[in-house]
C-alpha positions in Angstrom: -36.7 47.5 -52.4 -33.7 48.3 -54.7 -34.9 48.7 -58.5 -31.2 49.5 -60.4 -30.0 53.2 -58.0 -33.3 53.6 -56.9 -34.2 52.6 -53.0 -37.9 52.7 -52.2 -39.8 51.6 -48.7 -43.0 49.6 -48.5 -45.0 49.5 -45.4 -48.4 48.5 -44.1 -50.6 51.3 -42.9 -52.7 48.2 -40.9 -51.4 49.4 -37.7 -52.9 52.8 -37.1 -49.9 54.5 -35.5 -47.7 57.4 -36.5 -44.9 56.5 -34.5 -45.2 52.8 -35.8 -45.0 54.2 -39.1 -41.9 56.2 -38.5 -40.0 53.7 -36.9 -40.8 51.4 -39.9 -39.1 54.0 -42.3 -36.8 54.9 -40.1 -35.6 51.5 -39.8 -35.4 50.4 -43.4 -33.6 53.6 -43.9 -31.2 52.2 -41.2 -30.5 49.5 -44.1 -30.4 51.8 -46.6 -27.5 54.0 -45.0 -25.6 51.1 -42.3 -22.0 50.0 -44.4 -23.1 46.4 -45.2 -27.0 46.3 -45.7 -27.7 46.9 -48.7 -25.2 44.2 -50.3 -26.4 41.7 -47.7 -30.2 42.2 -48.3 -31.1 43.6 -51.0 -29.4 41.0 -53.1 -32.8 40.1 -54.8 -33.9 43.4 -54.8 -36.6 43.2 -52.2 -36.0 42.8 -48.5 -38.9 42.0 -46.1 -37.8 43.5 -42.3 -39.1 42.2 -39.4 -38.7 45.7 -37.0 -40.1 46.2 -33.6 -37.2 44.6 -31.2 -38.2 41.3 -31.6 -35.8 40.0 -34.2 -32.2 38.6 -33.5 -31.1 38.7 -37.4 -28.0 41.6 -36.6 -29.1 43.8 -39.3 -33.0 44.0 -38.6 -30.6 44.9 -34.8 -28.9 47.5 -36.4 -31.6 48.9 -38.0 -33.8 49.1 -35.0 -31.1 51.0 -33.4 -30.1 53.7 -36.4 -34.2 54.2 -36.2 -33.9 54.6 -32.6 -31.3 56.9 -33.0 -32.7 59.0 -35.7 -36.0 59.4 -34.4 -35.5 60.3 -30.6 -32.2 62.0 -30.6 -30.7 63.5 -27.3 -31.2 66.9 -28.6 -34.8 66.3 -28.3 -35.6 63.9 -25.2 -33.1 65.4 -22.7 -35.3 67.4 -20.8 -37.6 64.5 -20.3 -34.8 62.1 -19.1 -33.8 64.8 -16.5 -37.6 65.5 -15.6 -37.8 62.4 -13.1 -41.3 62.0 -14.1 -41.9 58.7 -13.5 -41.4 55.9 -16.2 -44.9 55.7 -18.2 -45.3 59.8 -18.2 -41.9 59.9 -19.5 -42.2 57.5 -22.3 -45.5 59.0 -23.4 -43.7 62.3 -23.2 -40.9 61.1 -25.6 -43.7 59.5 -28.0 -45.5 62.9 -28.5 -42.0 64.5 -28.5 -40.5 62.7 -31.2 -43.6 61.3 -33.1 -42.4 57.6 -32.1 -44.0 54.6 -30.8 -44.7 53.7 -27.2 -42.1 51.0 -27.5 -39.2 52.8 -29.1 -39.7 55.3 -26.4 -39.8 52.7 -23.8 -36.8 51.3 -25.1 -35.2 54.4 -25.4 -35.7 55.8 -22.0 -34.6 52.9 -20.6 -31.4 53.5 -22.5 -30.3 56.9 -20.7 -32.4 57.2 -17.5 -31.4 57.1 -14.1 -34.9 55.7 -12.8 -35.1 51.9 -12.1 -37.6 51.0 -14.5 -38.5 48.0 -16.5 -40.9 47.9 -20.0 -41.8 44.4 -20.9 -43.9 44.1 -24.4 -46.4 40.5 -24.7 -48.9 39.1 -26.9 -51.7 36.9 -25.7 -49.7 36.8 -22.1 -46.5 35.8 -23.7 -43.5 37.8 -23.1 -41.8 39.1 -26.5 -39.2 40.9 -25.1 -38.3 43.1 -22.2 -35.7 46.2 -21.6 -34.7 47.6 -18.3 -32.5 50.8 -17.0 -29.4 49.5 -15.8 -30.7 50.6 -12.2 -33.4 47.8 -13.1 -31.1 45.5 -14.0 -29.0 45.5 -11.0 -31.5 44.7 -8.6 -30.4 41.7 -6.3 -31.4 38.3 -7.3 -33.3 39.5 -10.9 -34.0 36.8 -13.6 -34.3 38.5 -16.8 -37.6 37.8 -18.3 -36.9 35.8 -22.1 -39.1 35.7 -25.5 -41.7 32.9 -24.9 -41.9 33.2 -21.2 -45.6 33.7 -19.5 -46.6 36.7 -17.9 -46.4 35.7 -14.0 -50.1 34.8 -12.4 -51.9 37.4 -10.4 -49.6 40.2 -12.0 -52.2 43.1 -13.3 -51.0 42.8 -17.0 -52.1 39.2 -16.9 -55.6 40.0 -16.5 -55.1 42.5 -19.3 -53.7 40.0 -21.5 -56.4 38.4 -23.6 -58.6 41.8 -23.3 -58.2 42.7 -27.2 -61.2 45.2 -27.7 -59.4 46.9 -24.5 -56.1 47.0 -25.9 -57.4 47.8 -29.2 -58.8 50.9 -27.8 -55.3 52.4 -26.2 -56.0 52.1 -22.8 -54.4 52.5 -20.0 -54.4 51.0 -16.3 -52.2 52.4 -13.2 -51.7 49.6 -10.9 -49.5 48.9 -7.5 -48.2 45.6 -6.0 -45.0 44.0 -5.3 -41.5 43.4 -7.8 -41.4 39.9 -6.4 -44.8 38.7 -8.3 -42.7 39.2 -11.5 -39.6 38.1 -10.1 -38.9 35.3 -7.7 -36.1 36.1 -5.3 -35.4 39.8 -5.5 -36.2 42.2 -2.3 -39.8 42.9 -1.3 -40.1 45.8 -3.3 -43.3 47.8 -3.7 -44.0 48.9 -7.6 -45.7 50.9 -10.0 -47.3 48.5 -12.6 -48.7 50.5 -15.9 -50.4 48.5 -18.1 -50.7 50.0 -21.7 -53.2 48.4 -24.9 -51.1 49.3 -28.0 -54.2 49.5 -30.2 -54.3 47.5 -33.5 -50.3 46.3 -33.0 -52.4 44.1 -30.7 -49.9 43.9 -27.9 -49.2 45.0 -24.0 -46.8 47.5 -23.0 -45.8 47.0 -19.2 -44.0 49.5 -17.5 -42.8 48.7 -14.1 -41.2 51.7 -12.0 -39.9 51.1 -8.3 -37.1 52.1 -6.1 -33.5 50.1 -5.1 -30.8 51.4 -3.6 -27.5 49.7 -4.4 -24.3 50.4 -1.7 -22.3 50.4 -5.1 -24.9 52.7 -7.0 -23.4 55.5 -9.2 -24.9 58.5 -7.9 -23.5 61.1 -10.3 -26.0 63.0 -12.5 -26.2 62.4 -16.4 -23.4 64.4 -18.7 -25.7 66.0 -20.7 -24.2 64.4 -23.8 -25.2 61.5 -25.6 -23.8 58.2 -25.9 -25.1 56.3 -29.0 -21.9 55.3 -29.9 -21.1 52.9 -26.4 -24.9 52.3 -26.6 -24.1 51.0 -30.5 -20.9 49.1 -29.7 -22.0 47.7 -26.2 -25.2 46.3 -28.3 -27.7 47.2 -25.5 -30.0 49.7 -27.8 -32.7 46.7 -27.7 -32.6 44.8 -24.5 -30.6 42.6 -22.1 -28.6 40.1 -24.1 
């Protein structure tokens, strides 16, 4: 909201998370502070975002990324990236860490790790987005998974779909099986399947961890510096285009 100089943020406090919170301010800072925003938006004075990676308006984009940015800078999450823990233990690392959501630090490990892992967020069994470590995403024969797409049948997290007093109540579920029940097509790869309730956001956080080794795979080790800027230009701070 812009009242003649003065910038002010509005947000809910229905969704019982810190890091949900911070993301929101941090995003609408992200509009506050990106060259553009604030003549494109705030035009009326009041701007309603819609945050949480699910929008393809370019400046809720932008915004989602600055927050991204902001929140879990590589100052504070490189340890964890290096750690090899695998992908769920990770992102609940950064979360604590940096006092962000589960699915910003999905997204944002999925950003800079090595690990071939794969976080997929749905409501009611209905994918809303997904985001994978380019590992992830060079698996032979993968079909990205789109907004609007059902969860697969038999996979774990469908069972946990319409379960809202167990989402609701945070919990977790560390599961096995095989990539190609997600994906039709790709090699018979055993996986990791951690199913996550995100409490009163009402959605499912999937996090799918295996192993593929390419011929072509880049085996050197992370720089040690961070690369928001390629991450902003290339446009891949959200997920697979």
């Amino acid at each position: 909201m812009l009242t003649g100089s003065t910038f002010g943020i509005g947000f809910s406090t229905t969704i019982k998370s810190l890091g949900f919170q911070n993301f929101t301010v941090a995003h609408e800072l992200g509009h506050y502070f990106i060259d553009g925003h604030v003549d494109a938006l705030l035009g009326s004075g009041k701007h309603f975002s819609r945050s949480g990676f699910i929008s393809n308006d370019v400046y809720e984009m932008e915004a989602d990324a600055f927050a991204s940015e902001l929140l879990m800078p590589w100052s504070l999450i490189e340890s964890i990236i290096k750690s090899k823990a695998p992908g769920f233990e990770s992102i609940k690392n950064i979360s604590e860490r940096c006092e962000s959501s589960l699915v910003a630090s999905a997204i944002r490990l999925c950003q800079d790790t090595k690990e071939t892992v794969a976080a997929i967020v749905s409501f009611n069994g209905t994918v809303e987005f997904m985001t994978a470590s380019e590992s992830f995403r060079s698996i032979r024969g993968l079909e990205w998974l789109r907004r609007g797409d059902a969860l697969p049948d038999g996979v774990p997290s469908a069972s946990f779909a319409h379960r809202q007093k167990w989402i609701n109540e945070c919990n977790i579920s560390e599961e096995g099986g095989k990539l190609r029940s997600w994906f039709d097509g790709v090699p018979d790869l055993e996986i990791e399947e951690d199913v996550v309730g995100l409490g009163s956001y009402g959605r499912l956080l999937t996090v799918l961890v295996t192993e593929w080794d390419e011929d072509e795979e880049d085996d050197r080790e992370p720089s040690g510096e961070d690369n928001w800027s390629e991450r902003w230009e290339k446009g891949i701070f959200r997920s697979k285009k």
